[in-house]
C-alpha positions as CSV (number, residue, x, y, z in Angstrom):
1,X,102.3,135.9,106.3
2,X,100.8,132.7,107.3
3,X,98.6,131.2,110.2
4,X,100.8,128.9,112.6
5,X,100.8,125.5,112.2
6,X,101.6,122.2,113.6
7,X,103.0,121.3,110.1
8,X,105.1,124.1,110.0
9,X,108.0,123.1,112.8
10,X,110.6,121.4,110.4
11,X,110.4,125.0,108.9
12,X,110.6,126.6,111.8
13,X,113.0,124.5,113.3
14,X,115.5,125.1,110.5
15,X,115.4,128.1,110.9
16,X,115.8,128.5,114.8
17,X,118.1,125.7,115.3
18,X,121.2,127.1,116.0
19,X,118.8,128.8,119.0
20,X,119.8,128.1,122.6
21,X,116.6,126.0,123.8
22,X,115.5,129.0,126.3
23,X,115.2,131.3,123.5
24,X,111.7,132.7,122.9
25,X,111.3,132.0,119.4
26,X,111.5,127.8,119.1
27,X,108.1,126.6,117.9
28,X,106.7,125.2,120.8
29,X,106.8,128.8,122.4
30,X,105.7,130.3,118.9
31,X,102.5,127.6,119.1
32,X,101.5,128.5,122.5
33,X,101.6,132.4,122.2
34,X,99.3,131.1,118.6
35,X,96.1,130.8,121.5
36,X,94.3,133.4,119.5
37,X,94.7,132.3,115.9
38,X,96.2,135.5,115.0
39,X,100.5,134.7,115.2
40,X,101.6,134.9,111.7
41,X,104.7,133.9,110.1
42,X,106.7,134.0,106.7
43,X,109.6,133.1,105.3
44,X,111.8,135.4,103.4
45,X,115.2,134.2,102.4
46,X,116.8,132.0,105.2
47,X,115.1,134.1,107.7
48,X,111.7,133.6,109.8
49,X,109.4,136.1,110.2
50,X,106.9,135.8,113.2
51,X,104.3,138.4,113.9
52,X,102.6,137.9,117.4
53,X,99.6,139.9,119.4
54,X,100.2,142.6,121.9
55,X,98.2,141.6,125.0
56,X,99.3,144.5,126.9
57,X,95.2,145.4,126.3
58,X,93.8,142.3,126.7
59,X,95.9,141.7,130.5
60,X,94.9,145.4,131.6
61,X,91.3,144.4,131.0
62,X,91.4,140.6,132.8
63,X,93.4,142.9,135.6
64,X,91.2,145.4,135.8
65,X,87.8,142.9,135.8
66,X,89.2,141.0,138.3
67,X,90.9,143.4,140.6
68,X,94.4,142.1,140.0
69,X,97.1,144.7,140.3
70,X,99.6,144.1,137.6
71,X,102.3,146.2,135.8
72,X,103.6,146.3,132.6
73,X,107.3,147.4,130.2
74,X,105.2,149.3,128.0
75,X,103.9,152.5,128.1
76,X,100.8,151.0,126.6
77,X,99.7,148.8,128.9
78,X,98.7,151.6,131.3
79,X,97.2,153.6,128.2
80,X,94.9,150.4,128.3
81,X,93.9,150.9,131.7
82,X,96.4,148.7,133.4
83,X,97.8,149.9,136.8
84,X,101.3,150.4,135.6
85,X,104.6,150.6,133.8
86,X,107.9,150.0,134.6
87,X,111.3,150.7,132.5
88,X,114.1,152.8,131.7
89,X,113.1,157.0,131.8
């Protein structure tokens, strides 16, 4: 695994161009969710391997600073001291 970077779209794109455009995993929306410096990816065979950050903690703590009700998918998120979660029981 490897920081993201601009140089690495042709690779990314090959690998994602068969992708509708909305799908989450083009490059652009892989260099925007890179903010932190910590989205990795790899290449193993033909496939692309992108690891991203969980902000589930990071949104309950903004949420909770600011006193902005907000809710969640994962279980998580409350665990971090967000308001709530949602999902299937």
């Amino acid at each position: 695994m490897k920081p993201v970077e601009i140089t690495d779209r042709p690779a990314v794109e090959s690998c994602t161009h068969r992708l509708p455009s909305s799908a989450d995993h083009n490059f652009t929306t892989i260099w925007i969710r890179y903010t932190d410096g910590r989205t990795r990816l790899a290449r193993l065979g033909t496939n692309l391997v992108v690891e991203y950050t969980d902000y589930a903690g990071q949104v309950a703590t903004l949420s909770f600073r600011y006193a902005i009700p907000a809710s969640h998918e994962r279980r998580a998120f409350p665990d971090a001291g967000g308001l709530m979660s949602y999902g299937a029981s």
